[in-house]
C-alpha positions in Angstrom: 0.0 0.0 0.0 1.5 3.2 -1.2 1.6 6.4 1.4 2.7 9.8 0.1 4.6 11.9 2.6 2.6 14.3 1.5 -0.6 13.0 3.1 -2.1 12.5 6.9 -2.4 9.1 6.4 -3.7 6.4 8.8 -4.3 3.0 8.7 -6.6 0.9 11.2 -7.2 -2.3 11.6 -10.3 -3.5 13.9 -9.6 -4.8 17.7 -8.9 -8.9 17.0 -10.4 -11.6 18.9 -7.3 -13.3 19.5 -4.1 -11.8 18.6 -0.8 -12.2 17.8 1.3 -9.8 15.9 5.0 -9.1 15.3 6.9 -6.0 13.7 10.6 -5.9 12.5 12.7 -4.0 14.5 11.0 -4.7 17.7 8.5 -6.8 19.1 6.7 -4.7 21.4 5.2 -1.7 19.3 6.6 -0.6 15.3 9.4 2.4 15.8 10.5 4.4 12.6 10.3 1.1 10.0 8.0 1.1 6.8 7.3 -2.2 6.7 5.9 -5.3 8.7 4.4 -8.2 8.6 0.8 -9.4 10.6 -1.9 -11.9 10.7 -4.7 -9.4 9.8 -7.0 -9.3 11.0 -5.4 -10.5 14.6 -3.6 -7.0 16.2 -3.9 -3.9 18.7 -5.5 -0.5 17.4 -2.7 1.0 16.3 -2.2 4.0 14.1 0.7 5.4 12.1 0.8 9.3 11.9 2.5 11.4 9.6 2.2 14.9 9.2 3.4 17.0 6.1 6.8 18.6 5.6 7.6 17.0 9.2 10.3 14.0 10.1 9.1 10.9 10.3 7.3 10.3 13.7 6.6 7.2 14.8 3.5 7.2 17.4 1.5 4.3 18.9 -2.5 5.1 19.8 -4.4 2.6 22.6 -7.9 2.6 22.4 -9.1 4.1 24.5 -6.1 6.6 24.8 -3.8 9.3 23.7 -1.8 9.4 21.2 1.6 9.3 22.3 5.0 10.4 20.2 7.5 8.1 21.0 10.5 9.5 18.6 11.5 11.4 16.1 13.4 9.9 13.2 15.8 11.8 10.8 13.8 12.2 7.0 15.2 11.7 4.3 16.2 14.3 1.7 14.1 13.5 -1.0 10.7 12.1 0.4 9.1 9.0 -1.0 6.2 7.2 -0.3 5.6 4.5 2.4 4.9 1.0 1.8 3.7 -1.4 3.3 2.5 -5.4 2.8 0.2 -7.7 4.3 -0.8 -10.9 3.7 -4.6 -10.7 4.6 -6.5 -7.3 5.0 -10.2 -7.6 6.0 -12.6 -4.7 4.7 -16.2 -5.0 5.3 -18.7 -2.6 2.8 -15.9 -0.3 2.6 -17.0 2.2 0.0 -13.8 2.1 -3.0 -12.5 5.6 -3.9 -10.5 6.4 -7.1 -8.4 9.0 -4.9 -6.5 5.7 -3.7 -6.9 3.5 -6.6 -3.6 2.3 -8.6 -3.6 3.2 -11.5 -4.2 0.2 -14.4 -5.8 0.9 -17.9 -7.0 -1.8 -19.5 -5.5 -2.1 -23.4 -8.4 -0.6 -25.6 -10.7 0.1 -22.9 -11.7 3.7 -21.3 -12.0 2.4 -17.5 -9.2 3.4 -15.4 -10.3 0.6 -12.3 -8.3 -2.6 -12.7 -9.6 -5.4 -15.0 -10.1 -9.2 -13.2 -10.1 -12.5 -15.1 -7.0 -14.0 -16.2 -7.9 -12.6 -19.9 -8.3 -9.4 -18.8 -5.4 -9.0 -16.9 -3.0 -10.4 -19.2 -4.6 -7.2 -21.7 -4.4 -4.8 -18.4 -1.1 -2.4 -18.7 -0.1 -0.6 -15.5 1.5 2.7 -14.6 4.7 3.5 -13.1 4.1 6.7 -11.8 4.3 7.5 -8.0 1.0 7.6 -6.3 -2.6 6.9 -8.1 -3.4 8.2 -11.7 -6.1 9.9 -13.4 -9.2 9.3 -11.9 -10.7 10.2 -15.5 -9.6 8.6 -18.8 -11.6 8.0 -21.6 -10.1 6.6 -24.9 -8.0 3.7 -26.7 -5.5 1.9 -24.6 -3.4 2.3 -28.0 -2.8 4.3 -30.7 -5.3 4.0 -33.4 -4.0 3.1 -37.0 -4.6 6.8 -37.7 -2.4 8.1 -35.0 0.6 5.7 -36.1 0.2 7.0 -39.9 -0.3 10.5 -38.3 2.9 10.1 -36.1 5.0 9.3 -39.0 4.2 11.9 -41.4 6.5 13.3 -43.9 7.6 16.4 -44.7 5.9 17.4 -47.0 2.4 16.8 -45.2 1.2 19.5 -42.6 0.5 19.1 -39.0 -2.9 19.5 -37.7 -1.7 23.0 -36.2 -0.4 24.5 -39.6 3.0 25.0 -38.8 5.8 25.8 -41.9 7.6 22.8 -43.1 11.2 22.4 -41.8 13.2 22.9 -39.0 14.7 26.2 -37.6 18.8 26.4 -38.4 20.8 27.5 -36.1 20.2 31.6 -37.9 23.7 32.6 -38.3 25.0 34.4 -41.3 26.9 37.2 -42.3 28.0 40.2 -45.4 28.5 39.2 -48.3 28.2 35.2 -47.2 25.8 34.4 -50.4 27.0 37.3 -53.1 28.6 34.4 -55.3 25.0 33.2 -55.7 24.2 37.1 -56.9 26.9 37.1 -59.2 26.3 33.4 -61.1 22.5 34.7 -61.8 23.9 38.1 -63.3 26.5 36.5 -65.3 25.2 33.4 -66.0 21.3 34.7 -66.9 21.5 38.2 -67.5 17.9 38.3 -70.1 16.4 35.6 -67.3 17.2 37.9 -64.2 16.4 41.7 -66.3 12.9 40.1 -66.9 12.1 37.5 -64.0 8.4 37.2 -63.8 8.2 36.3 -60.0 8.8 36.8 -56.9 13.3 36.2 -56.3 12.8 34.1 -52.6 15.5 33.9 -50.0 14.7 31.1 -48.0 16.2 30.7 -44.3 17.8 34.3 -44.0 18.6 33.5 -40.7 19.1 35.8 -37.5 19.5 39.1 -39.5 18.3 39.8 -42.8 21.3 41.1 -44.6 21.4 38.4 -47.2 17.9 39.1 -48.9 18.5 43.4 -48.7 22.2 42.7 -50.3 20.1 40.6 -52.9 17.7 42.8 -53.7 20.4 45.7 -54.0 23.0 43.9 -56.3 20.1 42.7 -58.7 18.4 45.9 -59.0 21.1 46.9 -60.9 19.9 44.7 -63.7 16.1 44.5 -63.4 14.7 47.8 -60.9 11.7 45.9 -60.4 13.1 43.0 -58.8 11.1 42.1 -55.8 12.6 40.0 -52.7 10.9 37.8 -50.1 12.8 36.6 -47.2 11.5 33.5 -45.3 12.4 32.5 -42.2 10.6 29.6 -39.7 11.6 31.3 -36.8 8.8 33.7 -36.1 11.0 36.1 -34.0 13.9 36.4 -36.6 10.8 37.6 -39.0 9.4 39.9 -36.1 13.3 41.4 -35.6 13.4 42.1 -39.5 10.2 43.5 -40.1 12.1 47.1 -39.7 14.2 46.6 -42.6 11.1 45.6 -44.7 11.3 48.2 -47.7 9.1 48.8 -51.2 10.1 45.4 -53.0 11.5 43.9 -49.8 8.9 41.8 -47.9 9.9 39.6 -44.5 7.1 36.4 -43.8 6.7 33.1 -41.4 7.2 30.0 -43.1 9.0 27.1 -44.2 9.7 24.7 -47.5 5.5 25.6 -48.6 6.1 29.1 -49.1 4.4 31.9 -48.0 2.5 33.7 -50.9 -0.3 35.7 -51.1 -2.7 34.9 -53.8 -1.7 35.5 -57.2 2.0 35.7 -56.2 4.7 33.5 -58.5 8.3 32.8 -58.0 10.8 33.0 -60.5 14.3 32.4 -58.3 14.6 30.3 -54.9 17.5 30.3 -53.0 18.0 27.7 -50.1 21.1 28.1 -48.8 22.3 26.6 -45.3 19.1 24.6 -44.8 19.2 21.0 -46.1 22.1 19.8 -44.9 20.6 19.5 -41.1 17.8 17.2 -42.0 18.6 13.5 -43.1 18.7 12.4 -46.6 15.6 10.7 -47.3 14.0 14.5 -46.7 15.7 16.4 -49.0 13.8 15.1 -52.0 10.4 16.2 -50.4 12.0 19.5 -49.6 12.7 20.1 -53.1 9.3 18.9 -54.6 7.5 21.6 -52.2 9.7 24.3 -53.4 9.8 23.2 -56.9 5.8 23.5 -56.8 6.2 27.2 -56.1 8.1 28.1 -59.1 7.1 29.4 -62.4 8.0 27.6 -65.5 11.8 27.8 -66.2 12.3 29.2 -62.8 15.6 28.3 -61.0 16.6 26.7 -57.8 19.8 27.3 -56.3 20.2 24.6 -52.9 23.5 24.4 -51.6 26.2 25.4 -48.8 28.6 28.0 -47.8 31.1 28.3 -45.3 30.2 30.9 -42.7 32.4 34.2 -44.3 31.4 32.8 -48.0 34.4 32.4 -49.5 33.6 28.9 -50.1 30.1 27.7 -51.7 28.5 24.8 -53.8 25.1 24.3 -54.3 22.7 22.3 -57.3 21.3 24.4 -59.8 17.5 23.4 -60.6 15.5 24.5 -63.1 11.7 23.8 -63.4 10.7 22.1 -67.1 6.9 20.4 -65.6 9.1 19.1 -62.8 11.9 20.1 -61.0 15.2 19.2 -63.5 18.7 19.4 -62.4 21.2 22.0 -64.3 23.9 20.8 -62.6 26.4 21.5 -59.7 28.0 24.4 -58.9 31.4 24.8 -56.9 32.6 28.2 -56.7 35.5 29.3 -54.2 36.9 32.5 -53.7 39.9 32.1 -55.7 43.0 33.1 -54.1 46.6 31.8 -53.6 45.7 29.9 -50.4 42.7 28.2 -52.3 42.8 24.2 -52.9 40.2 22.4 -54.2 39.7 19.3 -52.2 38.6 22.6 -49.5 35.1 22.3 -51.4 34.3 19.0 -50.0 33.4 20.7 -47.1 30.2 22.6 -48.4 29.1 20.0 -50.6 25.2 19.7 -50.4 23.1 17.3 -48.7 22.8 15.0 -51.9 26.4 14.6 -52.4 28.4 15.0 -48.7 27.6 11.3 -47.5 28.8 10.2 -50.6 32.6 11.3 -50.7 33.9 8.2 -50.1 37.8 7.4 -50.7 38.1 6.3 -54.1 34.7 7.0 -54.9 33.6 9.3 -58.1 33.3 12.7 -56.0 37.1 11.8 -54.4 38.3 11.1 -57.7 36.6 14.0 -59.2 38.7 16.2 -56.1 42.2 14.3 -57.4 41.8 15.3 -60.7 41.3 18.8 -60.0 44.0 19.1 -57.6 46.1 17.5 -59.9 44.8 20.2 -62.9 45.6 22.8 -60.6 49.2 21.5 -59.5 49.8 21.5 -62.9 48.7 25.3 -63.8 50.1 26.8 -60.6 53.6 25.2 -61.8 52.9 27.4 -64.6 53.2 30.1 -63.1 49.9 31.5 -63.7 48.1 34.0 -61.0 45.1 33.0 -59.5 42.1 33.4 -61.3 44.2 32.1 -65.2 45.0 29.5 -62.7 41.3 28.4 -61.9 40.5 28.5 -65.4 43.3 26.2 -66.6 42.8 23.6 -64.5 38.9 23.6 -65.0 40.0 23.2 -69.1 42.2 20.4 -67.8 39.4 18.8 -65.7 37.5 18.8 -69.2 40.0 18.1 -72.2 42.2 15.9 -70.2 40.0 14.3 -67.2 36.2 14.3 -69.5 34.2 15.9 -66.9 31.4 18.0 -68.8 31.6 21.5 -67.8 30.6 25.1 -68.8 33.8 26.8 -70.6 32.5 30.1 -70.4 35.1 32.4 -69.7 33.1 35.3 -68.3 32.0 32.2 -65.4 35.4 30.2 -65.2 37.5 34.1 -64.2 35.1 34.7 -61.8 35.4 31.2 -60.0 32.6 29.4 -61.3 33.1 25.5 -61.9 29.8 24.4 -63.7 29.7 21.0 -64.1 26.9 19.0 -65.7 24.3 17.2 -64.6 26.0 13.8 -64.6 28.7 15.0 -62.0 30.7 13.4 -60.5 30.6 10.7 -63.4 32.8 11.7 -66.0 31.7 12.0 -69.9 34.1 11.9 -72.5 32.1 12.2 -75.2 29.8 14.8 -74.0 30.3 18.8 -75.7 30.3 21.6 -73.3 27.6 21.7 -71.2 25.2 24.6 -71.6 21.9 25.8 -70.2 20.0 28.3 -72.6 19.8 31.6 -71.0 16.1 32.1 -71.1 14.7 35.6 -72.0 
């Protein structure tokens, strides 16, 4: 029987006929011990008085008589309930009250009181918790089908509350971390970014919203009527840059289904930083709810950075009915202290658990570091040396990549949509700059 020290609990047991009972610890009356042993129902009235936030205090009661504190025993530091355990215990009409009733829930059943019958109990599941349980509680001992298939939803289905899809990231970001991804757009699609139909959406801005306003600067310079939407899960990092808001700069709530008013379209999304916390199997949902947002022949730009962007790669989608890859794009910050194998680092999702020693993407890396060995013992400076070594990686190695020199000096590598396979026979890759 279960006594919380919380309680003024006491437990009596009728005067016997004939008696004999026995306690451990002593055989004349119980001191500070928890637990004995009688012959119900064959023992003196005696009653066991505990009052709250108090030490344990043993007291014995005669009837008739006083009750009479015979010590007082150190508590201990954390209190716990009493026990106690008898082999017979005689209750006659006693009315049964949930307020002391264990806690037992039969499986698919809404009772709480304990089941009898051998079936019944074998179906009955108890509690573990300390003291009794609900006295209320209605519903399936288990989880219906519709809970398990509601439990593992994917990500691409809503939760009965409406929250975003995705995860928060961890927000940080800084200047000029994404302005490669500004520069490929203007060099690499000028007609497609002077005339972009939609909406150009920075997804995960993070803690301050200085990627999206640098966006929308740089751009204008080419199309003045660019718009920019930055979208952030966290609700407070949209609250904290709701200030910065500006005609063609808009800050909203959400996640992977973006946030647009009605008759809003999207011609760019860029998802930088996000994917590569979630596992693998996700990313391919992720991408078929952004690539639903787009407008035909819109582009998707999904990759990584380091955290001072010197450093990026990211796939290049473009929507044709469905999303269609373009390609990946590696793009350091060329300098002298630049190696290429440093790129393995910010791969995306798709391709960093696959950089296996002597796979394709680690042979892809050896050929490159070897093309650029071999310029840099030309002499060349930087930038002649990325774009030697990328003509290397395609007349020497066949990897399939665009030549473009206006791309390749600026320290663009993009590679075709078979990387990291090589292609011997393939021409030099090219996506039509739509108008």
């Amino acid at each position: 029987m279960d006594v919380s020290p919380w309680m003024r609990a006491t437990i009596r047991v009728f005067p016997p006929r004939s008696a004999a009972a026995m306690a451990s610890g002593s055989s004349a009356r119980p001191h500070s011990p928890r637990t004995g042993t009688t012959s119900a129902p064959q023992r003196s009235a005696i009653s066991i008085s505990r009052r709250p936030k108090r030490p344990h205090s043993p007291t014995t009661t005669r009837s008739p008589g006083s009750t009479k504190e015979v010590m007082a025993a150190s508590s201990p530091a954390r209190p716990v309930p009493g026990t106690g355990n008898a082999r017979a215990f005689a209750v006659s009409k006693a009315k049964r009250v949930s307020a002391i009733t264990s806690f037992m829930m039969p499986v698919n059943s809404g009772s709480n009181w304990p089941s009898s019958g051998v079936a019944m109990a074998r179906s009955t599941r108890g509690s573990a918790m300390v003291g009794p349980g609900p006295s209320k509680m209605r519903g399936e001992g288990r989880r219906s089908p519709s809970e398990s298939a509601a439990m593992g939803e994917t990500l691409l289905r809503s939760s009965p509350m409406r929250k975003p899809l995705g995860q928060p990231t961890r927000g940080k970001t800084a200047p000029n971390r994404l302005r490669k991804t500004d520069t490929f757009l203007a060099v690499a699609f000028p007609a497609f970014v002077r005339h972009l139909p939609g909406l150009y959406v920075d997804l995960g801005f993070g803690a301050y919203p200085v990627t999206p306003r640098e966006t929308l600067h740089r751009l204008r310079r080419l199309n003045p009527r660019l718009a920019v939407l930055g979208v952030e899960i966290d609700p407070v990092r949209v609250a904290e840059a709701q200030p910065f808001a500006a005609p063609g700069l808009a800050f909203r709530h959400g996640g992977f289904d973006l946030p647009l008013a009605r008759g809003e379209r999207v011609s760019v999304i860029r998802a930088f930083n996000v994917l590569r916390q979630y596992d693998e199997a996700a990313v391919a949902g992720a991408l078929v709810a952004l690539g639903a947002a787009l407008t035909e022949d819109g582009l998707l730009l999904e990759g990584t950075s380091d955290p001072h962007g010197r450093l990026l790669a990211f796939n290049l989608f473009r929507k044709a009915g469905a999303l269609v890859s373009a390609g990946v794009v590696l793009a350091p910050r060329v300098g002298a202290d630049f190696t290429p194998r440093a790129l393995r680092a910010v791969l995306p999702k798709a391709f960093i658990h696959h950089a296996e020693p002597a796979g394709a993407i680690d042979r892809f890396f050896a050929a490159w570091e070897a093309a650029w060995q071999r310029a840099r013992g030309r002499a060349f400076p930087p930038r002649q040396r990325f774009v030697a070594a990328a003509l290397g990686l395609a007349e020497r190695e066949g990897y399939s990549l665009d030549r473009r020199e206006i791309l390749l000096k600026r320290g663009f590598l993009w590679l075709g949509q078979n990387w990291p396979a090589r292609d011997r026979d393939a021409v030099q890759h090219r996506v039509r700059d739509s108008p």
